[in-house]
C-alpha positions in Angstrom: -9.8 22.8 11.4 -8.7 19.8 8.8 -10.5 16.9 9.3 -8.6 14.1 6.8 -9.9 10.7 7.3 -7.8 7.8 6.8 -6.0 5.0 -2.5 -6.1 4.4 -6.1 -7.9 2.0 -8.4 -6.0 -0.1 -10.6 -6.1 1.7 -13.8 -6.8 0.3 -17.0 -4.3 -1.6 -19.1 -2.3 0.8 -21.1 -2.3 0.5 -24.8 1.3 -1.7 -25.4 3.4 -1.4 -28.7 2.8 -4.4 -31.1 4.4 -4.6 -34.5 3.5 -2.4 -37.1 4.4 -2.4 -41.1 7.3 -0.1 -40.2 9.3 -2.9 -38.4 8.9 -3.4 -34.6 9.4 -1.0 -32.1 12.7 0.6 -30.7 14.4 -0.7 -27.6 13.7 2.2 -25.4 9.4 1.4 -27.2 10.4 -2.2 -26.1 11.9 -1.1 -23.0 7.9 0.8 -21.5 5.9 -2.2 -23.2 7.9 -4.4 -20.5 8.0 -1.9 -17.9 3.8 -1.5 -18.2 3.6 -5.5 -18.5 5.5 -5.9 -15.4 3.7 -2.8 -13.4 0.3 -4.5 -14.0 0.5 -8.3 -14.0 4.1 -8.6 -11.8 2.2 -10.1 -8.8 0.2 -12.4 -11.4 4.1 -13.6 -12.9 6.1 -14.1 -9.7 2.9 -15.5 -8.2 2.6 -18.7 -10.9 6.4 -18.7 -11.0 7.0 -19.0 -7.3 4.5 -21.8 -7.4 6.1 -23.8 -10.3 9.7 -23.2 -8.6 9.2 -23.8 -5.2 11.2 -20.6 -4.4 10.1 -17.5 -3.7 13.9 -15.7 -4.5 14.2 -18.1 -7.5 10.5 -17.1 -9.1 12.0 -13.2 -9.0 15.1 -13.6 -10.4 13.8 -15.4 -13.5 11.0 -13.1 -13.7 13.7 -10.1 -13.5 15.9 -12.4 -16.7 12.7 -13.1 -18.6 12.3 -9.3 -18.4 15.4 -8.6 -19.9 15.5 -10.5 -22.5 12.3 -9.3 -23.6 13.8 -5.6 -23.8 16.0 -7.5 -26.4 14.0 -9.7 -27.7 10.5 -7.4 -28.3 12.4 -4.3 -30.1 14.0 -6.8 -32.7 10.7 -9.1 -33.2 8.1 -6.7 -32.0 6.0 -7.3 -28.5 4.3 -10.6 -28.7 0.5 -11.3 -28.8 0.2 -12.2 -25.6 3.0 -10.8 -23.8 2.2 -12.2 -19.9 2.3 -15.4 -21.7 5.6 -14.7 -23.4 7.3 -13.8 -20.4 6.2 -16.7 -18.4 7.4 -19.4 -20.5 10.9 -17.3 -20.9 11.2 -17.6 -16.9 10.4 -21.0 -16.6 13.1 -21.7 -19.3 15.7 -20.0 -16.9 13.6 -22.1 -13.7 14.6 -25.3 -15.7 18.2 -24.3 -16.4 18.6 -23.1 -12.6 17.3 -26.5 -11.4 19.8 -28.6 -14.3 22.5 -26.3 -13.2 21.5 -26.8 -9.1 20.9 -30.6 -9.3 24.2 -31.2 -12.0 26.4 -29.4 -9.1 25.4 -31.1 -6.7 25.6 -34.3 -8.8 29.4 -33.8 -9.1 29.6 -32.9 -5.2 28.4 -36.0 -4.5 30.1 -38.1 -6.9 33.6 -36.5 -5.4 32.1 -37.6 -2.1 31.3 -40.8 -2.8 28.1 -39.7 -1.9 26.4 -40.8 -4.6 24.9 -44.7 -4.4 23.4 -46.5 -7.7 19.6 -45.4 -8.3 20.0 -43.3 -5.0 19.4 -39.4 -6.1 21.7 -36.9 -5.1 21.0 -35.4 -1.7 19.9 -31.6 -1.2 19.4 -31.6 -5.6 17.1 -29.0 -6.2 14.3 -30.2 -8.9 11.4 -28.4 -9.7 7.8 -29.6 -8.3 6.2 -29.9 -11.3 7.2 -31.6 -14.6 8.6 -29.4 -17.6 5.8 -30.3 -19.8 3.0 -29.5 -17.0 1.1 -26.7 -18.5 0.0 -23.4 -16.8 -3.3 -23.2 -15.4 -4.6 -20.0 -15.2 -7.4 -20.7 -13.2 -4.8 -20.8 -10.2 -4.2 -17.6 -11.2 -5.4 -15.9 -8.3 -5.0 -18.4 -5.7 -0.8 -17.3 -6.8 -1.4 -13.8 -6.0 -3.0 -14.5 -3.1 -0.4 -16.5 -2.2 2.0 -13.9 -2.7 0.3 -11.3 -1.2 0.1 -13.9 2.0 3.7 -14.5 2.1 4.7 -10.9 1.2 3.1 -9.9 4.2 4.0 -12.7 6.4 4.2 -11.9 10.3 7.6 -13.4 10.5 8.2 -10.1 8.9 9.1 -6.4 10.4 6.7 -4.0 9.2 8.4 -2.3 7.0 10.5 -5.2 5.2 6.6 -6.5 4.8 6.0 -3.3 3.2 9.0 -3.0 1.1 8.0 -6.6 -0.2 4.8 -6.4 -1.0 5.7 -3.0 -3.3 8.3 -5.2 -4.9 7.0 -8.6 -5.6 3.3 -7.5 -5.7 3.4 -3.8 -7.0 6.0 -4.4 -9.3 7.6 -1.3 -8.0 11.6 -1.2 -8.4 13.9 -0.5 -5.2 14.4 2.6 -6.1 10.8 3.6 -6.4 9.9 2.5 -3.0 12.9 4.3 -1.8 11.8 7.3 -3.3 8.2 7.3 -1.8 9.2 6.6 1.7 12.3 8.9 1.5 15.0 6.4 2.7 18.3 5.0 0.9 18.2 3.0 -1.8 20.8 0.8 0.0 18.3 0.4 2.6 15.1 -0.6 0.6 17.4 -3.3 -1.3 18.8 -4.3 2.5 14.9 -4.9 3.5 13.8 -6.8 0.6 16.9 -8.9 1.1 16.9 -10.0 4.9 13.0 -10.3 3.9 13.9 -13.3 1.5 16.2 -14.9 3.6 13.5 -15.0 7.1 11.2 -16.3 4.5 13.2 -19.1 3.3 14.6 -20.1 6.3 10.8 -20.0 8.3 10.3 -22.7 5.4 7.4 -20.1 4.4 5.1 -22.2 2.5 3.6 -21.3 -1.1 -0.1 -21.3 -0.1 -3.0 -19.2 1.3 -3.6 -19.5 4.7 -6.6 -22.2 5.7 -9.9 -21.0 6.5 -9.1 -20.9 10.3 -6.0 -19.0 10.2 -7.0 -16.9 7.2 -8.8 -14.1 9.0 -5.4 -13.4 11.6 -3.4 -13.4 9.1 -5.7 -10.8 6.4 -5.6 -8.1 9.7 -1.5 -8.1 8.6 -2.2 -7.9 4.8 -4.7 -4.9 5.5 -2.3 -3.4 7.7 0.7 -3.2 5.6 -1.7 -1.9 2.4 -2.8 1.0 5.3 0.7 2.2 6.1 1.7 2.2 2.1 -1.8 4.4 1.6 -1.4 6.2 4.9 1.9 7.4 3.5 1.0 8.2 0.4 -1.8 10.6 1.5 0.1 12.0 4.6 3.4 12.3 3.6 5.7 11.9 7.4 8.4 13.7 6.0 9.6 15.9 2.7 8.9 18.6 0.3 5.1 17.2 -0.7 1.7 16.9 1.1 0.5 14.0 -0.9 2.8 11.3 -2.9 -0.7 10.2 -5.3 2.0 7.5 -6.9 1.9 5.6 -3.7 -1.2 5.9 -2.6 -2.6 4.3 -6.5 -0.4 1.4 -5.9 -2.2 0.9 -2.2 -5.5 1.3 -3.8 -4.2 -0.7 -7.0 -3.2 -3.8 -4.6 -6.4 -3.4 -2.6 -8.4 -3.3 -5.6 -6.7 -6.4 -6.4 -7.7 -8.1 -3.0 -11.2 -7.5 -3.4 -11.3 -9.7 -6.4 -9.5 -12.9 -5.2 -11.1 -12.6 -1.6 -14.4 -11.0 -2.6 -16.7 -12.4 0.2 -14.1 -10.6 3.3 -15.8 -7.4 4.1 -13.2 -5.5 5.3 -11.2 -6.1 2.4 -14.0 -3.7 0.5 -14.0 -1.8 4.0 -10.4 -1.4 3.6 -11.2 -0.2 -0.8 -13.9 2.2 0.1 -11.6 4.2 2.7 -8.8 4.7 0.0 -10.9 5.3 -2.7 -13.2 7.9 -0.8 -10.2 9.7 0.8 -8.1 9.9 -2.5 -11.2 11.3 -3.8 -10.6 14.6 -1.9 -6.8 14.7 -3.3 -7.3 16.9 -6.1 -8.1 19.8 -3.2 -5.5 18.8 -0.7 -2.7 20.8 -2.3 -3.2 24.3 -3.9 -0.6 25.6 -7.2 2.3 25.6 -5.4 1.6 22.2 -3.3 1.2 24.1 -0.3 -1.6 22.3 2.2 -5.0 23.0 1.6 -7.5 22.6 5.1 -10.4 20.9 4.6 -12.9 24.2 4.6 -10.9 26.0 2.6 -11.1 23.0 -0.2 -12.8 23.5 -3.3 -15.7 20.5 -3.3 -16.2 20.7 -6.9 -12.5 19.1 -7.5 -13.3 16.0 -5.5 -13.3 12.9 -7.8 -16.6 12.1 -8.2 -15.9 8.6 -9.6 -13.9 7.6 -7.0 -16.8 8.8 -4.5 -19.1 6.7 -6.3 -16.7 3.7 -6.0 -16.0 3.9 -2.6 -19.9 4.2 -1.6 -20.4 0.8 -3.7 -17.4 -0.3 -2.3 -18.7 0.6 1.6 -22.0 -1.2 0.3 -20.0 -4.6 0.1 -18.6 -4.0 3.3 -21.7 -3.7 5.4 -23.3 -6.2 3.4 -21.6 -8.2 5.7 -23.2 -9.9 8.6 -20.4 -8.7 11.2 -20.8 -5.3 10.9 -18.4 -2.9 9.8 -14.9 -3.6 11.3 -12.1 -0.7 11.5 -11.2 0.2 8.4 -15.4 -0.2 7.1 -16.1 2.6 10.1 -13.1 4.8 8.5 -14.4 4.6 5.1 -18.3 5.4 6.5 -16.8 8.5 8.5 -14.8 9.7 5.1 -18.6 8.9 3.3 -19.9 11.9 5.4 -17.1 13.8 4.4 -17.6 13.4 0.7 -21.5 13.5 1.1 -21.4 16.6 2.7 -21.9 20.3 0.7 -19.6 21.5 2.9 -17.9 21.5 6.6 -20.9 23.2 8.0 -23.6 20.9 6.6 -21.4 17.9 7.5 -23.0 15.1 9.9 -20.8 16.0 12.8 -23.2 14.3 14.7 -22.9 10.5 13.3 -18.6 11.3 12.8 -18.8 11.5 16.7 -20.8 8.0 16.9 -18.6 6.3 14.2 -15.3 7.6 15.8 -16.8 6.3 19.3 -17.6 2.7 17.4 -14.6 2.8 16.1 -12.7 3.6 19.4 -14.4 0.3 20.9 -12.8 -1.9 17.8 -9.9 -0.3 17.4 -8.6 1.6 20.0 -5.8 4.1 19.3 -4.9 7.9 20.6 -5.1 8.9 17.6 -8.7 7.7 17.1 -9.4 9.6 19.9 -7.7 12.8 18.8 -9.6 12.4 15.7 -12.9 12.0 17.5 -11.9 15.3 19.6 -12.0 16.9 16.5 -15.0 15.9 15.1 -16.6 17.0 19.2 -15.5 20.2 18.6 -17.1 20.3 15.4 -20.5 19.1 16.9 -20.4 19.9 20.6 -17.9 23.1 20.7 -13.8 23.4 21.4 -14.5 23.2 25.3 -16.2 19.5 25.1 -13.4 18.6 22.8 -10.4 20.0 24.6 -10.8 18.2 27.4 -10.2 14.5 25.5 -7.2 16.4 23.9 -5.9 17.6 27.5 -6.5 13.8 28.7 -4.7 12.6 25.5 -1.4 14.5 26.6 -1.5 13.0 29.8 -1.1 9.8 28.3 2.0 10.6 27.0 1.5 8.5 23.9 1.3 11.1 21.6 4.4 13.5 23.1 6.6 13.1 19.7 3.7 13.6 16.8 2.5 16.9 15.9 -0.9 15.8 15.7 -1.7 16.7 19.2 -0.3 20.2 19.6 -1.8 21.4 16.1 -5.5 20.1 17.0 -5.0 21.7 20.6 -3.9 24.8 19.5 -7.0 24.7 17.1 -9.1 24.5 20.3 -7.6 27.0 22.1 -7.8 29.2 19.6 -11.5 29.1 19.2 -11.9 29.7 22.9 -9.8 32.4 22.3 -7.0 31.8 24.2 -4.3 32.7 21.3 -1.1 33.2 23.3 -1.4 29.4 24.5 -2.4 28.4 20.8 0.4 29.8 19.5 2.7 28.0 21.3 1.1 25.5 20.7 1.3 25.4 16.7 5.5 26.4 17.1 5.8 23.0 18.9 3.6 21.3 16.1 6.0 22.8 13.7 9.3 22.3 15.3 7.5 18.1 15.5 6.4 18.2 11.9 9.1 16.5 9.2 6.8 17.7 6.8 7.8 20.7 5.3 4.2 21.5 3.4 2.5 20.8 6.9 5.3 23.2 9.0 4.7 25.6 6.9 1.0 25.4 7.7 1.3 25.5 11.1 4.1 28.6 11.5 1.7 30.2 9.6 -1.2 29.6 11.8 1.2 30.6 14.4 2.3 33.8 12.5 -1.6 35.0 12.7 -2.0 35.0 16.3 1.0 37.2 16.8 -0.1 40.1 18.8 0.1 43.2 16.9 3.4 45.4 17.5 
């Protein structure tokens, strides 16, 4: 039975092109030195430009000009020395020009009005709220990606445009990148991002993190949204793959970055450990083909072994804290027994059925429970644990997952009772959007076929 608790750190900064004696670097060189700039500091750029502009949409769209003109601009002169730097002065040219342009327009509305009085200033001009000259200060830094992370995620938003969002404005990811992972349109993902911008502007979202008293409500959002983008990365809902490892990096990537600009919130490291300690186990998940690998079938000596260590010092922060461990800090201690363990046998079964009960009292959910079922059949026997899986189909909540029927006809195969399991797994299948996990399951269902 597969037990996969519920990643990736942010890697290093590549190696960029810079001039060399041969002349500077083509455009397509040009093109992945702006393309590696933007994937690691994006959230750093729009952050400091949607602070000097006073406009969330405005800050992106100079960012996205400033990038293009460095595509031109670094494979004729070579990349710069500091190329963050470079491209944040180009966007704040375009800022200045977008706010002449803005306030000259409406100048000319007004004086066609009449609007326009002596000394008065034209009404609705746009200016920007800084001065032109007013230098950067990067010790704001990461009060701006906090800030962005804050609005990105802002509960004015659905779920998924707050997802979409984030992957853009603080991931750096393109539309059609986050289209790709979650397996919708294109059209759609750009549809998102764009009512996403508009609620934003007109809730008057302001530019700022959250006080002290309301910051805490509003982190359980951020959290949530970096959850689903890992959860999805390293469960795939639908398509041809088990895991999709590019998504779950940028979770742990943007989580990663949390934990330094909020590095006193203990479930922010909770939140680290769990994806790094669960994408430690990716390197088993899938076998040559990609097909799905269970969990005592995996080959322990692939795990990452670095990311086990970081999660465990990452956990360490998290119950450091004088609260306790919250929901995701209980996840990452149940996937620490996991990556502790030799193998399933020698796991802790015993303290998985403790934290999973903990972590029903904080957190409450069906699938928690179904996941704690498991875990009692591990420690206690199928029987024990069939009987919170037979109590979780009465509720209902869990009719259209998969989840359920696979784990009960896990169960009932163990107590032997195969012609129920099997039907059991061919409803799990026909449920599944996966194809690696369907495949899975109509083949557990294929080997309790009575012989002919």
């Amino acid at each position: 039975m597969d037990h996969q608790g519920a990643g990736v750190a942010r890697t290093d900064r590549p190696a960029l092109s810079r001039p060399s004696p041969n002349g500077p670097p083509s455009t397509s060189g040009a093109r992945r030195a702006v393309e590696a700039v933007w994937r690691i500091e994006s959230a750093r750029i729009v952050g400091a430009l949607t602070r000097y502009t006073g406009s969330f949409d405005l800050a992106e769209d100079v960012a996205q000009e400033a990038l293009a003109e460095a595509i031109v601009a670094w494979s004729r002169e070579g990349e710069p020395a500091n190329p963050v730097g470079w491209l944040l002065a180009t966007a704040r040219r375009r800022a200045i020009d977008a706010f002449r342009r803005r306030t000259a327009l409406k100048e000319r509305y007004a004086q066609l009005g009449g609007q326009l009085g002596e000394g008065q200033s034209s009404s609705g001009a746009i200016s920007p709220p800084e001065s032109p000259d007013t230098p950067w200060d990067p010790d704001r830094i990461d009060d701006d990606v906090l800030s962005l992370i804050f609005i990105a995620c802002h509960p004015v938003l659905s779920p998924e445009a707050r997802v979409a969002l984030t992957l853009r404005v603080v991931g750096g990811l393109s539309s059609e990148e986050i289209a790709r992972a979650f397996l919708v349109p294109m059209p759609t993902v750009q549809a998102r991002i764009t009512r996403a911008k508009k609620t934003i502007a007109a809730a008057k979202v302001p530019f700022e993190v959250p006080a002290p008293e309301d910051r805490r409500e509003r982190l359980g959002g951020v959290l949530s949204v970096l959850y689903l983008i890992f959860t999805e990365g390293s469960s795939a809902t639908a398509g041809t793959s088990l895991l999709r490892v590019d998504l779950a990096q940028e979770a742990i990537r943007l989580a990663r970055t949390l934990a330094a600009v909020l590095p006193s919130e203990p479930e922010v490291h909770g939140l680290l450990a769990l994806f790094e300690l669960t994408s430690a186990r990716f390197p088993a998940r899938t076998g040559p083909d990609g097909e799905a690998v269970l969990l005592e079938d995996q080959d322990r000596r692939l795990w990452d072994r670095s990311a086990i260590r970081r999660g465990l010092a990452a956990l360490e922060r998290a119950a450091a804290g004088s609260r306790g461990l919250g929901p995701y800090g209980l996840q990452a201690a149940i996937a620490a027994c996991h990556a502790s363990a030799p193998s399933v046998a020698q796991t802790d079964w015993e303290r998985i059925v403790l934290l999973y009960e903990a972590l029903a009292r904080v957190a409450p959910s069906p699938v928690v429970e179904l996941n704690r079922a498991v875990a009692v059949a591990m420690a206690e026997g199928p029987q024990a644990a069939l009987a919170i899986v037979e109590t979780l189909a009465a509720d209902g909540r869990l009719s259209d997952s998969h989840l359920l029927p696979s784990v009960r006809g896990e169960l009932l195969a163990r107590l032997g009772r195969t012609v129920e399991a099997r039907a059991e797994f061919e409803t799990a299948a026909r449920l599944c959007r996966n194809l690696r996990e369907q495949t899975l399951l109509e083949r557990k269902a294929a080997a309790l076929q009575p012989p002919h």
